[in-house]
N, CA and C of each residue as an Amber inpcrd file, in Angstrom:
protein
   399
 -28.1210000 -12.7040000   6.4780000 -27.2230000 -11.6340000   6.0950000
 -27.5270000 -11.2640000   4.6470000 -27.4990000 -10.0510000   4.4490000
 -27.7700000  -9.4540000   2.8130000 -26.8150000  -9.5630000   1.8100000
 -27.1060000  -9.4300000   0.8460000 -25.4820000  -9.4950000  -0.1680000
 -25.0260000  -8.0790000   0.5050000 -25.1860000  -6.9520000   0.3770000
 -24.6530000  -5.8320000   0.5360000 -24.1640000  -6.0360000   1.9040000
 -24.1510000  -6.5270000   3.0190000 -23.8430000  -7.0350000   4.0600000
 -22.9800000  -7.6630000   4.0330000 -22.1610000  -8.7610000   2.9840000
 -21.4750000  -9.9840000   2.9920000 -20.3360000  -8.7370000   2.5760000
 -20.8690000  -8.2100000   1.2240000 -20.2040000  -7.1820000   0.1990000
 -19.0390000  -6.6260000   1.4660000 -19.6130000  -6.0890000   1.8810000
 -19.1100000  -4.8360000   3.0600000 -17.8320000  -5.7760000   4.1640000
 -18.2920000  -6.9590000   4.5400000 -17.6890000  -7.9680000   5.1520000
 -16.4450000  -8.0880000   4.2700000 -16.5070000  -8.5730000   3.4420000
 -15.3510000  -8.9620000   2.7220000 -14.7320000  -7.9640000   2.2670000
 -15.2440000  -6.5840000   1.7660000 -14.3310000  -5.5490000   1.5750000
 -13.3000000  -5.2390000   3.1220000 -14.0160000  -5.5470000   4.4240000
 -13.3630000  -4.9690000   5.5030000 -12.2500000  -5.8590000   5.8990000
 -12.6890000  -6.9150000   5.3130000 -11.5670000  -8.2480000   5.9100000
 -10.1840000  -7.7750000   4.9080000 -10.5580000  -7.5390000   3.6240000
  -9.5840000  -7.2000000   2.5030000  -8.7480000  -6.0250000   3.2400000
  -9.1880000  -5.0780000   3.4890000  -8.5130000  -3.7120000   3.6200000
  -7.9310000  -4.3380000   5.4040000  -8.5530000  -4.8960000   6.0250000
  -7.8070000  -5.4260000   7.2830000  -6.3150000  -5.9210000   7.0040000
  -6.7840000  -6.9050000   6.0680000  -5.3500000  -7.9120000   5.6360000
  -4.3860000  -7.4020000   5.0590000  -4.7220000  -6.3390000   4.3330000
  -3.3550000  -5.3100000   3.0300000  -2.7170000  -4.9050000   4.1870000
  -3.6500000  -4.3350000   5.2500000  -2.9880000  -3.2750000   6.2590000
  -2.0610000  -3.9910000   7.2170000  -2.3610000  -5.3460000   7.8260000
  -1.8820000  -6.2110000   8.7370000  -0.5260000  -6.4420000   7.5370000
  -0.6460000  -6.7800000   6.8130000   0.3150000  -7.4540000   6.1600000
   1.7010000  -6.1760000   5.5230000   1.0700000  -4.9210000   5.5320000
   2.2420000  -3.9460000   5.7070000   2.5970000  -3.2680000   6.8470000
   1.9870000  -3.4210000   7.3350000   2.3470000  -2.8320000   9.0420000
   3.4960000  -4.4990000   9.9040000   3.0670000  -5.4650000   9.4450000
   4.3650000  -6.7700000  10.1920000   4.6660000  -7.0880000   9.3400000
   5.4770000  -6.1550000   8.0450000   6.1830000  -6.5990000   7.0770000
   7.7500000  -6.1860000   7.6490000   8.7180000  -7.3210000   7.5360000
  10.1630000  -6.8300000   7.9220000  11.2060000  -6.3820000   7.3710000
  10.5250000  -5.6690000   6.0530000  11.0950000  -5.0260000   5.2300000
  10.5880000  -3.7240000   5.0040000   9.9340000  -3.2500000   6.0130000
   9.4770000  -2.1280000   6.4640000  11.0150000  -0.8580000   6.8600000
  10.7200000   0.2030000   6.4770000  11.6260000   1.2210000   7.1230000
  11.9440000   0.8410000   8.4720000  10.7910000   0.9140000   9.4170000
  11.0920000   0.6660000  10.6530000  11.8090000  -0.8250000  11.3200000
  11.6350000  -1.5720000  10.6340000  12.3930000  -3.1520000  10.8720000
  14.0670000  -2.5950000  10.6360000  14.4200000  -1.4430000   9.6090000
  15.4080000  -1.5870000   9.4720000  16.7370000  -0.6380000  10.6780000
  16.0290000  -0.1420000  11.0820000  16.8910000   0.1980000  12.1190000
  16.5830000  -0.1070000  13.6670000  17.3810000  -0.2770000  14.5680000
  17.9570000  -0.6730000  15.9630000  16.9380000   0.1220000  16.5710000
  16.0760000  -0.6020000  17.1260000  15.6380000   0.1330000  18.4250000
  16.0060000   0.8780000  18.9090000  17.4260000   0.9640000  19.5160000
  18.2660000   2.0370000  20.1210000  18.3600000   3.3830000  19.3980000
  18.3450000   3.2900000  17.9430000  18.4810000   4.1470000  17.0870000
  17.1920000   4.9930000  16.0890000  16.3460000   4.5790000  17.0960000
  14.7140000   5.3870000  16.6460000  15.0380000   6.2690000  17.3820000
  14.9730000   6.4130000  18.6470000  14.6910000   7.5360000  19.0420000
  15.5170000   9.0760000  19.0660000  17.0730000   8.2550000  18.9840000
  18.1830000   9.5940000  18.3440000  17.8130000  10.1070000  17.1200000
  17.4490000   9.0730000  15.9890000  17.2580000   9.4100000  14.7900000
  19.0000000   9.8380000  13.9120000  18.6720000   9.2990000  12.3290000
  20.1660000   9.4110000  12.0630000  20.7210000  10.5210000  12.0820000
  21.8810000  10.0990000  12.6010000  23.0670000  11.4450000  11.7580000
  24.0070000  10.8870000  11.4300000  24.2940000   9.7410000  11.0160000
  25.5730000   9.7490000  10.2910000  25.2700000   9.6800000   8.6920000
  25.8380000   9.4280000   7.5010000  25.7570000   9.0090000   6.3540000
  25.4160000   7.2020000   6.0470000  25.8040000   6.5230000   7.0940000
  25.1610000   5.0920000   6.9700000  24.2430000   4.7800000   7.4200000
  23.7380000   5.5810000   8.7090000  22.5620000   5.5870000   8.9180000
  21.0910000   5.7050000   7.9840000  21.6560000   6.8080000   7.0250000
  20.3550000   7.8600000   6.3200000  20.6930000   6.8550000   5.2320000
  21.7130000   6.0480000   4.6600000  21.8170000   5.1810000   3.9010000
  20.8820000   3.9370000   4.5470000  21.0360000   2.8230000   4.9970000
  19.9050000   2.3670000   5.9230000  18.5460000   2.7690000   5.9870000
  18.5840000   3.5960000   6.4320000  16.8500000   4.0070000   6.3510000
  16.3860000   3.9210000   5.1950000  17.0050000   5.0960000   4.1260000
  16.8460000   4.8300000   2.7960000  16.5360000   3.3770000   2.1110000
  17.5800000   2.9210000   2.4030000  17.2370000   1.5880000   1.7340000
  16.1990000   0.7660000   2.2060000  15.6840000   1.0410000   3.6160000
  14.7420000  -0.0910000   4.3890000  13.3020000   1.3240000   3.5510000
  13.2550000   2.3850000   3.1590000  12.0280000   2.7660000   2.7640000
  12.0410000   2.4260000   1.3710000  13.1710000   2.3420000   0.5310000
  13.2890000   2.2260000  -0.9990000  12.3720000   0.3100000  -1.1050000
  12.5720000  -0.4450000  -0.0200000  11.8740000  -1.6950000   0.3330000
  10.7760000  -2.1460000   0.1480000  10.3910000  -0.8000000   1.4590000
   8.9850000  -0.5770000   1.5550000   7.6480000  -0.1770000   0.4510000
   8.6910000   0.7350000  -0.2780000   7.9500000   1.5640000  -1.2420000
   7.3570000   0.4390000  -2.5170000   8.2390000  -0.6760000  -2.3960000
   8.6130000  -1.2090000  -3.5300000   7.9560000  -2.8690000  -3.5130000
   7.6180000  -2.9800000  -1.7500000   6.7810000  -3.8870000  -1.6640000
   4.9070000  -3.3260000  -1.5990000   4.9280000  -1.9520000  -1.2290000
   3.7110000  -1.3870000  -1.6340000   3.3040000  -0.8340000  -2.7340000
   4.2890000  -1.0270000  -3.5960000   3.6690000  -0.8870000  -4.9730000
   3.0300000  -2.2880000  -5.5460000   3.7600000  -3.6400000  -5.0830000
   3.2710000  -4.6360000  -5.0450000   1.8390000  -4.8380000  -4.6260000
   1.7440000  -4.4170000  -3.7710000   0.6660000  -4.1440000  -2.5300000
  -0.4620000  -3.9700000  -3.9150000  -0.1560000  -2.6080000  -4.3830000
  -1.4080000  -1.5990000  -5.3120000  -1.3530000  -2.3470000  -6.3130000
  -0.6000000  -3.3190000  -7.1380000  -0.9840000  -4.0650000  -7.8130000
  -1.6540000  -5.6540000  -7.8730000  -1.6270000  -5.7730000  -6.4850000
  -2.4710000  -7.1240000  -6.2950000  -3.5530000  -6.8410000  -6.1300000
  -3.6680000  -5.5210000  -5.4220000  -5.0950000  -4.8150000  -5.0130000
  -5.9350000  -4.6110000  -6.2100000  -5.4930000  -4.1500000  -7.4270000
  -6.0320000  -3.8880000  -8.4940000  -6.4580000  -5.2720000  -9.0040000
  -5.7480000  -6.1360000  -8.8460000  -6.0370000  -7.6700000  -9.4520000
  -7.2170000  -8.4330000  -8.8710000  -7.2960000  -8.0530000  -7.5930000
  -8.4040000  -9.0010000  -6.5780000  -9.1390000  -8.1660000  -6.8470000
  -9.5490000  -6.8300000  -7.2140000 -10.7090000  -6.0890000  -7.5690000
 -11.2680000  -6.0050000  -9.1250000 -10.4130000  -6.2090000  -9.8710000
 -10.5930000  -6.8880000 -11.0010000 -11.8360000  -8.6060000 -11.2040000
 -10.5530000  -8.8460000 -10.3750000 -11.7810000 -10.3920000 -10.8870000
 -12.6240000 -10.5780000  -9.7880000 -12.4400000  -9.7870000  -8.7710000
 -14.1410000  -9.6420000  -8.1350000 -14.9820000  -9.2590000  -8.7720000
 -14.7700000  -7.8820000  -9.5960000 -15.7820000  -7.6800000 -10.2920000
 -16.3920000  -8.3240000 -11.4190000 -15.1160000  -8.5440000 -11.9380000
 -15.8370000 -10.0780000 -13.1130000 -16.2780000 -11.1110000 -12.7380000
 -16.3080000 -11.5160000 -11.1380000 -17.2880000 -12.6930000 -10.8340000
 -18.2590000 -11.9870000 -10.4690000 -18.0870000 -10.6920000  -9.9020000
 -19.9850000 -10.4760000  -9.9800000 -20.5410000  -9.9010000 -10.7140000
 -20.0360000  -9.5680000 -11.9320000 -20.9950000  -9.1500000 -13.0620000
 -21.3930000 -10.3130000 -14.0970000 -20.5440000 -11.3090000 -13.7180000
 -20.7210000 -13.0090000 -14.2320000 -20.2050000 -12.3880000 -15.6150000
 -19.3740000 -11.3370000 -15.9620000 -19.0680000 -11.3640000 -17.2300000
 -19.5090000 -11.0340000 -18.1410000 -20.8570000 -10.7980000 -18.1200000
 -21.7150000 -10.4890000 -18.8800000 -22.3570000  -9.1000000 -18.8200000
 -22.3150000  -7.5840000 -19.9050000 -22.2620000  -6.8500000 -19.8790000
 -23.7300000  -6.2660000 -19.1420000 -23.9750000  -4.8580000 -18.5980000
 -25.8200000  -5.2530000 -18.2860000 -25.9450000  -4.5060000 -19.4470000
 -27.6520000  -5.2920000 -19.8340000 -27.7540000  -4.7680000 -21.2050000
 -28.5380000  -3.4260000 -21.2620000 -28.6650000  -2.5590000 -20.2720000
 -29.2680000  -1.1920000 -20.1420000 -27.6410000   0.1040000 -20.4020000
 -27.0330000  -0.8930000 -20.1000000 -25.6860000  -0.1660000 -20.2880000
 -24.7820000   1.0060000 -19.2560000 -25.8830000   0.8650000 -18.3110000
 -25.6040000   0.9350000 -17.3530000 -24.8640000   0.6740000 -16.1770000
 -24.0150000   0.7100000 -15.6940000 -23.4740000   0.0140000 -14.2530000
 -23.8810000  -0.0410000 -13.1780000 -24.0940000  -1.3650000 -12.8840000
 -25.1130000  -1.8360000 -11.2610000 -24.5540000  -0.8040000 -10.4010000
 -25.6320000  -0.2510000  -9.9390000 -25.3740000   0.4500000  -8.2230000
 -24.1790000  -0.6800000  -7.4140000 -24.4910000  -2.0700000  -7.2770000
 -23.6780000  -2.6490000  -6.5670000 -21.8920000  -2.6920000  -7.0690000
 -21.9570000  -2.8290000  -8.3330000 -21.3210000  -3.1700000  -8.9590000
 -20.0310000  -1.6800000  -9.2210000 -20.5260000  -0.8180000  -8.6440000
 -20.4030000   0.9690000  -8.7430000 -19.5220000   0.4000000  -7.0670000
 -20.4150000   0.7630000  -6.5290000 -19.7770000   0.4910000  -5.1710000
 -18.4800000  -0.1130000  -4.8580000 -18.6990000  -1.1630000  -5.3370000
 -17.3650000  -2.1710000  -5.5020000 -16.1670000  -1.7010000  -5.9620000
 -16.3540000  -1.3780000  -7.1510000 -15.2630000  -0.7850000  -7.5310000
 -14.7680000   0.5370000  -6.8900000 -15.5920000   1.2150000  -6.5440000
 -15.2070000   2.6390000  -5.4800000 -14.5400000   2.6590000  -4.4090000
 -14.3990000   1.1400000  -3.9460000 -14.2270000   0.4630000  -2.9840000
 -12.5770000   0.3800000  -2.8000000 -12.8330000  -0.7220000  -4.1980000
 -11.5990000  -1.3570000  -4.2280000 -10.1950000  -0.0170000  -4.8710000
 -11.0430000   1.0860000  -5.6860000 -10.1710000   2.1050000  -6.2520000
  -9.6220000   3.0610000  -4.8120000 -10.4400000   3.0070000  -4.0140000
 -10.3020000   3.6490000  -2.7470000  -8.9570000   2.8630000  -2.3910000
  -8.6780000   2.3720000  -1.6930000  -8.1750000   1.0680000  -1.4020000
  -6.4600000   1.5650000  -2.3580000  -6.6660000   1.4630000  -3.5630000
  -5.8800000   1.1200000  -4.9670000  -5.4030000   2.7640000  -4.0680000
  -5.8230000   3.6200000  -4.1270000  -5.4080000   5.0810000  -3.5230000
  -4.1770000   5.3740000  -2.5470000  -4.8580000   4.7330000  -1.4660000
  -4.3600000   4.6500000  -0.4450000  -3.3120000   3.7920000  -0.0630000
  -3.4760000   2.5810000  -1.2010000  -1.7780000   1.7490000  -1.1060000
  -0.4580000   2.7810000  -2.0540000  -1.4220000   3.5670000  -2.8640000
  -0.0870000   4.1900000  -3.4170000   0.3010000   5.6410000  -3.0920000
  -0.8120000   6.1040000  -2.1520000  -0.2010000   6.9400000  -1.6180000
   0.9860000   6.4090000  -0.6530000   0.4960000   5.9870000   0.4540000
   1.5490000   5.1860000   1.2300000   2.9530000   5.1210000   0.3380000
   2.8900000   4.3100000  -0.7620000   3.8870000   3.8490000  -1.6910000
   4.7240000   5.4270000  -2.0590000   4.0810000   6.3880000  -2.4720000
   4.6830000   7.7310000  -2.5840000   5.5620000   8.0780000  -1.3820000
   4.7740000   8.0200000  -0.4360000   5.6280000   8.7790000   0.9290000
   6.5610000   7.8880000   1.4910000   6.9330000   6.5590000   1.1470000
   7.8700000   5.7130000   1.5100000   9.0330000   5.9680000   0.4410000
   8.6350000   6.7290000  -0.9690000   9.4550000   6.7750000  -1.7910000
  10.1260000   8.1400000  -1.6470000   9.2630000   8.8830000  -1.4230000
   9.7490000  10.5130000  -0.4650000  10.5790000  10.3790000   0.7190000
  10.4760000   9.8160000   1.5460000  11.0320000   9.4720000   2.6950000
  12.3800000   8.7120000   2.0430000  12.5520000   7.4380000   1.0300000
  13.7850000   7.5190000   0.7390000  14.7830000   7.9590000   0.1750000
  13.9880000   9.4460000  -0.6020000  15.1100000  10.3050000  -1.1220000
  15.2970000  11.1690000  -0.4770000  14.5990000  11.3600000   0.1890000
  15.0590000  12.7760000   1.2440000  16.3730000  11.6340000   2.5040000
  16.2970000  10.8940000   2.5480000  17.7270000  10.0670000   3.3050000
  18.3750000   9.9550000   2.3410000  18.4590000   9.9240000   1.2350000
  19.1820000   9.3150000   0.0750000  20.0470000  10.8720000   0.1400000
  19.3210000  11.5950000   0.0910000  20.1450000  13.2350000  -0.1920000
  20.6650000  13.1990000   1.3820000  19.9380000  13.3180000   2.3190000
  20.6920000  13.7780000   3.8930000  22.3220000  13.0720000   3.8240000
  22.0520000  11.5800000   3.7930000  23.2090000  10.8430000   3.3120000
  24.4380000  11.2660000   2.3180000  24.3030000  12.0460000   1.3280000
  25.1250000  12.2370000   0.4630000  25.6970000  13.8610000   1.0370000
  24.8420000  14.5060000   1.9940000  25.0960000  15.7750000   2.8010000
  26.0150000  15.0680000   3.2230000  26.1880000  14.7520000   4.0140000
  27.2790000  14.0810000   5.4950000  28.5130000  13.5150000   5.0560000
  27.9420000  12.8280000   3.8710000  29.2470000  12.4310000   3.1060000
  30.1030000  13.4070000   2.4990000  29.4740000  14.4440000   2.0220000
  29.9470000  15.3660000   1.1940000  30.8630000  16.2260000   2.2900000
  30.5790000  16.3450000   3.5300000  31.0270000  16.7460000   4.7800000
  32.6830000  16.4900000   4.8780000
Protein backbone atom coordinates (compact mmCIF):
# COMPACT_ATOMS: atom_id res chain seq x y z
CA UNK A 1 0.00 0.00 0.00
CA UNK A 2 1.37 3.65 -0.81
CA UNK A 3 1.53 6.45 1.68
CA UNK A 4 -1.00 8.36 -0.45
CA UNK A 5 -3.11 5.20 -0.20
CA UNK A 6 -2.89 4.83 3.71
CA UNK A 7 -3.33 8.95 3.54
CA UNK A 8 -6.74 8.51 1.80
CA UNK A 9 -7.63 5.41 4.21
CA UNK A 10 -7.42 7.24 7.21
CA UNK A 11 -8.91 10.44 5.95
CA UNK A 12 -12.11 8.09 4.98
CA UNK A 13 -12.21 6.26 8.26
CA UNK A 14 -12.05 9.97 9.95
CA UNK A 15 -14.92 11.53 7.97
CA UNK A 16 -16.82 7.92 8.45
CA UNK A 17 -16.52 8.29 12.28
CA UNK A 18 -17.49 12.35 12.68
CA UNK A 19 -20.48 11.25 10.55
CA UNK A 20 -21.45 7.90 12.49
CA UNK A 21 -20.96 9.65 15.60
CA UNK A 22 -23.52 12.62 14.67
CA UNK A 23 -26.00 10.82 12.95
CA UNK A 24 -26.41 8.09 16.59
CA UNK A 25 -25.93 11.00 18.67
CA UNK A 26 -29.10 11.26 21.23
CA UNK A 27 -28.94 14.62 21.48
CA UNK A 28 -29.75 15.03 18.06
CA UNK A 29 -33.04 17.13 17.03
CA UNK A 30 -34.49 14.00 15.95
CA UNK A 31 -33.92 11.86 19.32
CA UNK A 32 -35.86 14.64 20.72
CA UNK A 33 -39.18 14.13 19.69
CA UNK A 34 -41.79 10.99 19.78
CA UNK A 35 -41.95 9.03 16.92
CA UNK A 36 -45.57 9.59 16.87
CA UNK A 37 -44.84 13.21 16.54
CA UNK A 38 -42.49 13.31 13.32
CA UNK A 39 -44.77 12.81 11.10
CA UNK A 40 -47.66 15.49 12.28
CA UNK A 41 -44.87 17.81 12.89
CA UNK A 42 -45.31 20.61 15.69
CA UNK A 43 -48.01 22.83 16.36
CA UNK A 44 -48.19 23.55 19.64
CA UNK A 45 -45.71 26.11 21.49
CA UNK A 46 -44.00 23.11 23.54
CA UNK A 47 -43.54 21.28 20.85
CA UNK A 48 -41.45 24.03 18.66
CA UNK A 49 -39.93 24.60 22.20
CA UNK A 50 -38.59 20.88 22.18
CA UNK A 51 -37.40 20.76 18.90
CA UNK A 52 -35.68 23.93 19.45
CA UNK A 53 -33.97 22.86 22.23
CA UNK A 54 -33.07 19.20 20.86
CA UNK A 55 -31.44 21.45 17.63
CA UNK A 56 -29.90 24.27 20.01
CA UNK A 57 -28.04 20.52 21.29
CA UNK A 58 -27.21 19.53 18.22
CA UNK A 59 -25.77 22.66 16.96
CA UNK A 60 -23.73 22.87 19.98
CA UNK A 61 -22.41 19.37 19.98
CA UNK A 62 -21.35 20.07 16.23
CA UNK A 63 -19.59 22.87 16.91
CA UNK A 64 -17.69 20.54 19.19
CA UNK A 65 -17.54 18.27 16.33
CA UNK A 66 -15.56 21.37 14.09
CA UNK A 67 -13.36 21.86 16.82
CA UNK A 68 -11.92 18.48 17.41
CA UNK A 69 -11.81 18.23 13.70
CA UNK A 70 -9.52 21.17 13.53
CA UNK A 71 -7.37 19.59 16.38
CA UNK A 72 -6.83 16.01 14.79
CA UNK A 73 -5.88 17.92 11.60
CA UNK A 74 -3.63 20.04 13.28
CA UNK A 75 -1.39 17.52 14.81
CA UNK A 76 -1.67 15.30 11.87
CA UNK A 77 -0.10 17.68 10.12
CA UNK A 78 2.59 18.33 12.58
CA UNK A 79 3.38 14.65 12.66
CA UNK A 80 3.83 14.66 9.09
CA UNK A 81 5.76 17.51 8.49
CA UNK A 82 7.88 16.12 11.64
CA UNK A 83 7.78 19.80 12.57
CA UNK A 84 10.21 20.88 10.73
CA UNK A 85 9.64 23.70 8.22
CA UNK A 86 10.51 22.55 4.26
CA UNK A 87 13.35 24.53 3.56
CA UNK A 88 12.28 25.51 -0.20
CA UNK A 89 9.44 27.17 1.55
CA UNK A 90 7.21 25.66 -0.05
CA UNK A 91 4.32 23.33 1.03
CA UNK A 92 4.50 19.53 0.24
CA UNK A 93 1.95 18.57 -2.43
CA UNK A 94 1.11 15.88 0.28
CA UNK A 95 1.08 17.98 2.96
CA UNK A 96 -1.43 20.57 0.72
CA UNK A 97 -3.74 17.76 0.34
CA UNK A 98 -4.10 17.02 3.85
CA UNK A 99 -4.97 19.93 4.96
CA UNK A 100 -7.64 20.48 2.05
CA UNK A 101 -8.86 17.54 3.39
CA UNK A 102 -9.20 18.05 6.77
CA UNK A 103 -10.47 22.04 6.02
CA UNK A 104 -13.07 20.32 3.80
CA UNK A 105 -14.25 18.29 6.54
CA UNK A 106 -13.79 21.60 9.16
CA UNK A 107 -16.63 23.04 6.36
CA UNK A 108 -18.97 20.74 6.39
CA UNK A 109 -19.16 20.15 10.27
CA UNK A 110 -20.02 23.80 10.49
CA UNK A 111 -22.14 24.09 7.99
CA UNK A 112 -24.28 21.34 9.46
CA UNK A 113 -23.64 23.33 12.84
CA UNK A 114 -25.31 26.57 11.03
CA UNK A 115 -28.46 24.81 9.86
CA UNK A 116 -29.06 23.10 13.25
CA UNK A 117 -28.69 26.63 14.63
CA UNK A 118 -31.24 27.98 11.89
CA UNK A 119 -33.53 25.31 12.46
CA UNK A 120 -33.49 26.31 16.23
CA UNK A 121 -34.50 29.74 15.82
CA UNK A 122 -36.89 29.45 13.39
CA UNK A 123 -38.80 26.95 16.35
CA UNK A 124 -37.61 29.30 18.84
CA UNK A 125 -39.78 32.13 16.93
CA UNK A 126 -42.77 29.54 15.66
CA UNK A 127 -42.94 28.84 19.50
CA UNK A 128 -43.21 32.33 20.73
CA UNK A 129 -46.04 32.71 17.60
CA UNK A 130 -48.41 30.23 19.36
CA UNK A 131 -47.69 31.53 22.54
CA UNK A 132 -48.31 34.93 21.63
CA UNK A 133 -51.72 33.36 20.30
Amino acid sequence: MTRSMSIGMTLAVVALASTASVQADPTSPAAAVPEANRAAGPSTAERHSMLAEGYERAAAAQRGEVEAIRQRGAAEYRQASGGAPNKTGVEYPWLAKKRKAYEGSVRIAQAQADEAQRHAEYHRFQAQDLQGR
